[in-house]
C-alpha positions in Angstrom: 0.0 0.0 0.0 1.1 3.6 -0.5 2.2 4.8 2.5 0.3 8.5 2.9 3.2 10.7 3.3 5.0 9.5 0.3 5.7 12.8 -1.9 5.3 11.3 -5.6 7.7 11.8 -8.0 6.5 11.7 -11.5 9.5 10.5 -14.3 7.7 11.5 -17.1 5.1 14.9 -18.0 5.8 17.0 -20.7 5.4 20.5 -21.0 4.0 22.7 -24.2 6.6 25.5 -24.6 5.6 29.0 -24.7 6.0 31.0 -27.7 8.9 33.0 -27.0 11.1 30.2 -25.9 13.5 30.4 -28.8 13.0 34.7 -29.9 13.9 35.7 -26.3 17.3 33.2 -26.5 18.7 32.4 -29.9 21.6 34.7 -30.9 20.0 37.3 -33.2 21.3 35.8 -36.4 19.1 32.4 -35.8 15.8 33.9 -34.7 14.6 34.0 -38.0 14.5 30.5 -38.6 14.8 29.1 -35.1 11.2 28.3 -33.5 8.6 30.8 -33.5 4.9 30.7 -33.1 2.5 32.3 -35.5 -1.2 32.3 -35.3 -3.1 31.6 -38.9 -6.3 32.8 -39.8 -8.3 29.6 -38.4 -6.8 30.6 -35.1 -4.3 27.9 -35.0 -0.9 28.5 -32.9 1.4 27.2 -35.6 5.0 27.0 -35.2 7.5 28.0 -38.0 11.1 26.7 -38.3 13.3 26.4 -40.5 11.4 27.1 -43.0 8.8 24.4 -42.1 5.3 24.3 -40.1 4.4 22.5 -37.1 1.1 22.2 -34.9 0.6 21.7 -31.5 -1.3 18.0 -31.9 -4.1 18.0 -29.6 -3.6 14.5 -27.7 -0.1 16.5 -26.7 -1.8 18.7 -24.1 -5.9 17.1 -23.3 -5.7 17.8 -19.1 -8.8 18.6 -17.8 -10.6 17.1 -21.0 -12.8 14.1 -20.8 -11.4 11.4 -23.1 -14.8 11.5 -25.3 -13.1 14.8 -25.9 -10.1 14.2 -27.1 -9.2 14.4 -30.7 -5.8 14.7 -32.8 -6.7 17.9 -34.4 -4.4 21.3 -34.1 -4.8 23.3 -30.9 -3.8 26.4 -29.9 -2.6 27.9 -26.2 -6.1 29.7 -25.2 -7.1 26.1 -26.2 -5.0 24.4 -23.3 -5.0 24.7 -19.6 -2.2 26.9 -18.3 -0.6 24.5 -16.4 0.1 23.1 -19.6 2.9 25.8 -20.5 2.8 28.1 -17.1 5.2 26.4 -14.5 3.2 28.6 -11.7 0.4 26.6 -12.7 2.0 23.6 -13.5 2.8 23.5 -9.5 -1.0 24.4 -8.6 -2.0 21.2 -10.9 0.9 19.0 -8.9 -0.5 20.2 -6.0 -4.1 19.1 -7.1 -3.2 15.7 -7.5 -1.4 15.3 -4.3 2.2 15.4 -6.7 4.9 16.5 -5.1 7.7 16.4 -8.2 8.1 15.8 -12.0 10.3 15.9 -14.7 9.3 16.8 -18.0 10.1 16.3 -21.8 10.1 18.6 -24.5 7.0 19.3 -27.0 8.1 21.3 -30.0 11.7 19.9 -30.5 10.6 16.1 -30.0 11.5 14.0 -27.2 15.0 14.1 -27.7 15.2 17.0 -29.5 14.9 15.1 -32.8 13.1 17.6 -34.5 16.5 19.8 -34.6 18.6 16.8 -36.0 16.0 17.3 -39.0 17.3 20.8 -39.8 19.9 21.1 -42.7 21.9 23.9 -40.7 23.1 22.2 -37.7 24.5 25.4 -36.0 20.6 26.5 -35.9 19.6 23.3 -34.5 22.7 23.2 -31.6 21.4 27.2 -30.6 18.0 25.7 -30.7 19.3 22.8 -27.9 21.1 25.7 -25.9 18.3 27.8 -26.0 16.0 25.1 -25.0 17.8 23.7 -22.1 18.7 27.6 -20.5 14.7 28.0 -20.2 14.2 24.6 -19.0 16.8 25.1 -16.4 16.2 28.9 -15.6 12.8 29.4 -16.4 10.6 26.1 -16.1 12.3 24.4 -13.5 13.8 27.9 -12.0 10.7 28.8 -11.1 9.6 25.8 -9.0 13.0 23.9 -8.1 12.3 21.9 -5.6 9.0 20.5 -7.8 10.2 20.4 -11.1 12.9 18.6 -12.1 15.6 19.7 -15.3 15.8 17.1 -17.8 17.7 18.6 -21.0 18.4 18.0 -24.7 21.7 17.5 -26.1 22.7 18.2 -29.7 23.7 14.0 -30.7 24.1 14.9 -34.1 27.4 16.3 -32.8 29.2 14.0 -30.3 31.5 16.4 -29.0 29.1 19.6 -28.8 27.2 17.1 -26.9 30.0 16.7 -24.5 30.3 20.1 -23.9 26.2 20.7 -23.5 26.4 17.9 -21.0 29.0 19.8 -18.9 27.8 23.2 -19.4 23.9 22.0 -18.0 25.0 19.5 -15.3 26.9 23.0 -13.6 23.9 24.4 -13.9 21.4 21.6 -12.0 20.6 19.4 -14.9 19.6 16.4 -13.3 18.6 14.0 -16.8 19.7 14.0 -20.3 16.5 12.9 -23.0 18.4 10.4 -25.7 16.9 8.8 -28.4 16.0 5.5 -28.0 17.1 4.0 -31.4 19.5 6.6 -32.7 20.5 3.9 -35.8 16.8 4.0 -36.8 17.3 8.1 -37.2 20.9 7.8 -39.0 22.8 7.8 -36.7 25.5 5.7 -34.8 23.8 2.2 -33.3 24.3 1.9 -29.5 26.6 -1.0 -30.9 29.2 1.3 -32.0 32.2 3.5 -30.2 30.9 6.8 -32.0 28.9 7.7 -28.5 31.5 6.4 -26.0 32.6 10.7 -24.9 29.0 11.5 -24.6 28.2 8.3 -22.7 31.6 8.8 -20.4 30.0 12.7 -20.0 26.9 11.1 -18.9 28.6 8.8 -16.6 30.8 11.2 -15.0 28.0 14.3 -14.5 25.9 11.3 -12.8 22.9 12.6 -15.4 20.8 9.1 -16.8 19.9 8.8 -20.3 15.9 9.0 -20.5 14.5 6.9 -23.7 11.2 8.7 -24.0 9.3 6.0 -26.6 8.6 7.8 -29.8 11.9 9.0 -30.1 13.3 6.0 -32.1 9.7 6.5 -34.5 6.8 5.0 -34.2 6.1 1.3 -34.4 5.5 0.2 -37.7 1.8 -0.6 -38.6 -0.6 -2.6 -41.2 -2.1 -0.1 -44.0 -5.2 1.5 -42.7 -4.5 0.6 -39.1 -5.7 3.9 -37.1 -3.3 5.3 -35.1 -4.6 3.5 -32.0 -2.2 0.5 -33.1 0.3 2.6 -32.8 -0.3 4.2 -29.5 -0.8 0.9 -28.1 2.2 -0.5 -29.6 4.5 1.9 -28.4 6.2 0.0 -25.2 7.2 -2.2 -28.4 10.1 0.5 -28.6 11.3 0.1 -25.1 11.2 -3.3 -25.2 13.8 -3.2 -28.3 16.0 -0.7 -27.2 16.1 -3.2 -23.9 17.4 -6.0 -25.8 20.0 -3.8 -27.5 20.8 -2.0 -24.8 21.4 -5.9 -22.5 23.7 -7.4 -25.4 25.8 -3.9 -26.4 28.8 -3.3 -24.4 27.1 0.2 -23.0 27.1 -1.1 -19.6 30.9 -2.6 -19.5 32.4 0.0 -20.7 30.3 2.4 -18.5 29.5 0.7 -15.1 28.3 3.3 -13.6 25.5 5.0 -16.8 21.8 4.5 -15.7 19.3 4.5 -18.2 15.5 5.3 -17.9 12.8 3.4 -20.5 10.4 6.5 -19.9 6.7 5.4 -20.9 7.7 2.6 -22.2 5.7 0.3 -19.1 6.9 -2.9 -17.5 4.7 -5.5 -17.4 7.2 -7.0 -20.9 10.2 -7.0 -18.4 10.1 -10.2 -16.9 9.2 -11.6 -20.3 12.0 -10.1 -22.3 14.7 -10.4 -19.3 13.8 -14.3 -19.3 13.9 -14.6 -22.8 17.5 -12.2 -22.7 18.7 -14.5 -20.3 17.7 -18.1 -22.2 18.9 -16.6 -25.4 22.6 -15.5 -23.7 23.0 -18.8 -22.2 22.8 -20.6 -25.0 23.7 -19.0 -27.9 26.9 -17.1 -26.2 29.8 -19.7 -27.1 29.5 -19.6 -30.7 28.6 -15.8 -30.7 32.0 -14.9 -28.6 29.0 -12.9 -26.9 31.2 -10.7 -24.1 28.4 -10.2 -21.9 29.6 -12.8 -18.7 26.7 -12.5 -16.5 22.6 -13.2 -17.5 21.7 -10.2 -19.0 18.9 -9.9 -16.4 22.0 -9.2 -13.9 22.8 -5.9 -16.3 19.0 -4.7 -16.6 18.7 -4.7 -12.1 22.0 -2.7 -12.3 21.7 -0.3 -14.8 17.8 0.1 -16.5 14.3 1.4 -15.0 11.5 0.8 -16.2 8.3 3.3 -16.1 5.0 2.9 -15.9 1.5 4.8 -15.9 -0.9 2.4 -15.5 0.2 -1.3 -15.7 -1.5 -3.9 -13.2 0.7 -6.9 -15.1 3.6 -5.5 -14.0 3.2 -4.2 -10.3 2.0 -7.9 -9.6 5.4 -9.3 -11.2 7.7 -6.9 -9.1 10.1 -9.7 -7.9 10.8 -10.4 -11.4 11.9 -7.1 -12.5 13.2 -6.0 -9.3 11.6 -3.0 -6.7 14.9 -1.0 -7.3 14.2 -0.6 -11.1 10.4 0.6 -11.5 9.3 4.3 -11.4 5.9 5.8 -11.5 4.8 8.7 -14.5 2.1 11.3 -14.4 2.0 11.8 -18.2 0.5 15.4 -17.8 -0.9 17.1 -19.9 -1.1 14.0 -22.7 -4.0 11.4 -23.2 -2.6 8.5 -21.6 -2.3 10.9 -18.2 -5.0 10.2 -15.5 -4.4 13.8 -13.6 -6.6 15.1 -11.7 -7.2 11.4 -10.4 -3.7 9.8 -10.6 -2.7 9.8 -7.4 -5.4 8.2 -6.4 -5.4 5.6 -9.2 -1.8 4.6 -8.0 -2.9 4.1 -4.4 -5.6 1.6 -6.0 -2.8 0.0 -7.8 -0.6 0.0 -5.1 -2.7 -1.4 -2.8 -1.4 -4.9 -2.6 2.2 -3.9 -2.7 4.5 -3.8 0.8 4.7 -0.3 2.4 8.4 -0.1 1.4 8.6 -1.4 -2.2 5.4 0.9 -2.7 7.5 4.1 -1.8 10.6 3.1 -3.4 8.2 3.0 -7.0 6.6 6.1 -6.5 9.5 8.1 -4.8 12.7 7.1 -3.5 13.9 5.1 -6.2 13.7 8.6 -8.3 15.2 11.0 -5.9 18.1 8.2 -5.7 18.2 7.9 -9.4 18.1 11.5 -10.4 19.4 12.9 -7.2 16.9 14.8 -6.4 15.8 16.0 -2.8 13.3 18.9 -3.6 10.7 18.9 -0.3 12.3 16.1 2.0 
């Protein structure tokens, strides 16, 4: 059971960023094509960068909204609730839901930031991460810092830049770095490879996680005329992958000490994938010259988390992913979030789970993790 003064810690919201995010930070000569918002004459908030448009999709920011409401089309600000992109309000919705912390991903730029890694002029796109993580830092979590936690972008188009954006935020409280989950399906290096090895030893060394939002290796590949509700419920598909490739890559040796957060991804597939991990490296690791020497299961308890909204299948297979690895999300302000009610949603999940194991999901094992001691 949850124990009552257990101050939640949400791993995963996201926040809608205001319009003047990027104008009132990029250097003068990128404003022009760095991120701005203009408003069309259907009354739609549209974004403008790089030459391109983008829409604020309206599953990205539904609180408040009954789910008969909620729909995919474009939305603008006086469409959400301020909490949505206010961080004073942001707090006053925490508070609502009996919340006492969360950390949040980006809107605009992606996940990871993956929207930037689409722009041809990569010195727009670096600005764009700088700008990005000074308001996160500053502004967003400045405002609140003992309830909002500073999770930042890095540039990982450009290994050392990212080196020196690791450094440069970690001095200034960054407490998580958002990573692509599948970097090889964007065109980039496999986690296979050496190419990341001075961003992962930055990682390692600031103490900062890696958090693989899922989404941010694309979406799940689907039939022909499948609505998008195949892909939405495919989605802890992702995590589960990058799992696997994570458990047999040679991450973890070379970096002992790198965590790595599969945010949304869920965790009722752990047990299943860890055994499966586990039969495959025990019998197929002669012939392979596999250099993993302990059950790969032994890696995932030392090194991955997995995160959850809502997953009963999971929470009643705890000793088989481990108490030490799970994490609880909020998912504010998107569709799969179950604000103003998820507190008390968790307590109904929780209710079968020891006092202690209970706490360490929905608190400790985040402050520990992201070292984090806002309101204790």
């Amino acid at each position: 059971m949850l124990p009552s003064d257990t101050q939640l810690i949400s791993v995963d919201d996201h926040v809608i960023e205001h319009a003047n995010v990027w104008t009132d930070r990029l250097p003068t000569r990128f404003v022009a094509d760095g991120p701005r918002v203009i408003t069309d004459d259907k009354g739609h908030d549209i974004w403008h960068f790089a030459g391109g448009k983008h829409v604020n999709i309206g599953l990205n920011a539904v609180a408040g909204r009954p789910k008969e409401e909620f729909d995919m089309e474009p939305t603008s600000f006086s469409d959400m609730i301020p909490g949505c992109y206010d961080p004073v309000q942001r707090v006053r919705d925490m508070d609502l839901d009996g919340i006492q912390a969360q950390m949040c991903f980006p809107s605009f730029p992606g996940f990871a930031g993956t929207k930037f890694a689409q722009a041809a002029d990569k010195d727009l796109a670096t600005a764009c991460v700088i700008a990005y993580n000074d308001w996160m830092i500053d502004e967003w979590c400045g405002s609140a810092p003992d309830r909002l936690i500073p999770l930042v972008l890095v540039p990982f188009w450009d290994v050392p830049a990212s080196v020196a954006e690791i450094e440069r935020t970690a001095a200034k409280g960054a407490k998580a770095i958002s990573f692509p989950e599948s970097p090889s399906n964007l065109g980039f290096a496999s986690f296979h490879s050496d190419e990341w090895d001075p961003l992962l030893a930055a990682a390692q060394a600031t103490q900062m996680p890696l958090c693989m939002h899922f989404g941010t290796g694309g979406a799940p590949a689907t039939s022909p005329g499948a609505p998008f509700a195949v892909a939405i419920a495919l989605f802890g598909m992702n995590s589960q992958f990058t799992t696997t490739e994570l458990l047999f890559s040679p991450m973890f040796r070379k970096f002992p000490d790198l965590k790595v957060a599969m945010s949304e991804g869920g965790i009722g597939w752990i047990p299943y994938v860890l055994e499966r991990c586990d039969y495959t490296w025990d019998r197929h690791r002669h012939y392979q010259n596999l250099e993993l020497k302990v059950p790969p299961s032994e890696i995932f308890r030392g090194h991955i988390y997995g995160c959850f909204i809502s997953d009963a299948a999971g929470l009643e297979n705890i000793d088989l992913i481990g108490e030490d690895s799970i994490m609880w999300e909020c998912d504010y302000p998107h569709s799969d979030s179950n604000w103003p009610d998820a507190r008390g949603m968790l307590e109904k999940s929780l209710v079968d789970v020891p006092d202690d194991t209970a706490r360490k999901i929905a608190e400790t094992n985040a402050r520990e993790l992201f070292h984090f001691t806002g309101g204790r």
